[in-house]
N, C-alpha and C positions, 0 to 999 in steps of 0.2 A: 504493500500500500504506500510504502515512503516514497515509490518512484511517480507513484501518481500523485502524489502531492508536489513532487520536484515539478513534474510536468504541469501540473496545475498552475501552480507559481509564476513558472515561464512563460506561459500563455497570459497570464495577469499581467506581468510586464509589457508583454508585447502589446495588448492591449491597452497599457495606461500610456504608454510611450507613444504609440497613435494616435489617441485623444488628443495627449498634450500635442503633439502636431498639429491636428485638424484645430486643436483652439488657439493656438498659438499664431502660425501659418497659413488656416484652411489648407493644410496637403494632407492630404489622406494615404499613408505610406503603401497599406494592405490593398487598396484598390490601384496605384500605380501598379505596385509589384506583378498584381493579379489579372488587371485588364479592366477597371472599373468595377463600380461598386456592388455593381448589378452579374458582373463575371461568376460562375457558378465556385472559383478556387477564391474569390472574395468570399463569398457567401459563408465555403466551408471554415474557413479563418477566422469569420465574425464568429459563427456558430460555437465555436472550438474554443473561442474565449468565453463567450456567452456561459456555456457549460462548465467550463472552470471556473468562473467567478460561482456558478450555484453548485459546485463539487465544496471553492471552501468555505461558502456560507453553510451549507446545511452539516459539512462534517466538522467544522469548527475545532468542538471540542473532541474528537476521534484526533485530530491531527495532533494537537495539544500535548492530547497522551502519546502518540508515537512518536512523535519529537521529543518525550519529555520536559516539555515546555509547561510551566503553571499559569495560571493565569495573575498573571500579578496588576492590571486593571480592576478587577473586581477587588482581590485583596484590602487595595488600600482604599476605595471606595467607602 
């Protein structure tokens, strides 16, 4: 499962580092690459983030624990 979380992560990157283009810029890096936004290998790349970002919202605390990671936000809360 740890590798699916590495790949999750990298997909999160690749998708914030986009953003911040498209907001920064207006360039859309995934849709050059791909052949516009509408191109079906855009599509699968948005998708791909898409599903990594709800990979680690909903397994949050799964990843937590195999990272050995606590939550130290709550703690001091």
């Amino acid at each position: 499962m740890k590798t699916i979380d590495v790949i999750a992560a990298v997909l999160l990157v690749v998708g914030g580092l986009n953003w911040g283009l498209v907001g920064a810029f207006e360039f859309d890096l995934v849709a050059t690459l791909f052949g516009g936004t509408t191109a079906v290998l855009s599509k699968f790349v948005y998708v791909l983030v898409g599903a990594a970002a709800l990979w680690q919202a909903v397994n949050l605390k799964g990843i937590q624990r195999r990272w050995g990671v606590e939550d130290t936000a709550l703690a001091t809360a």
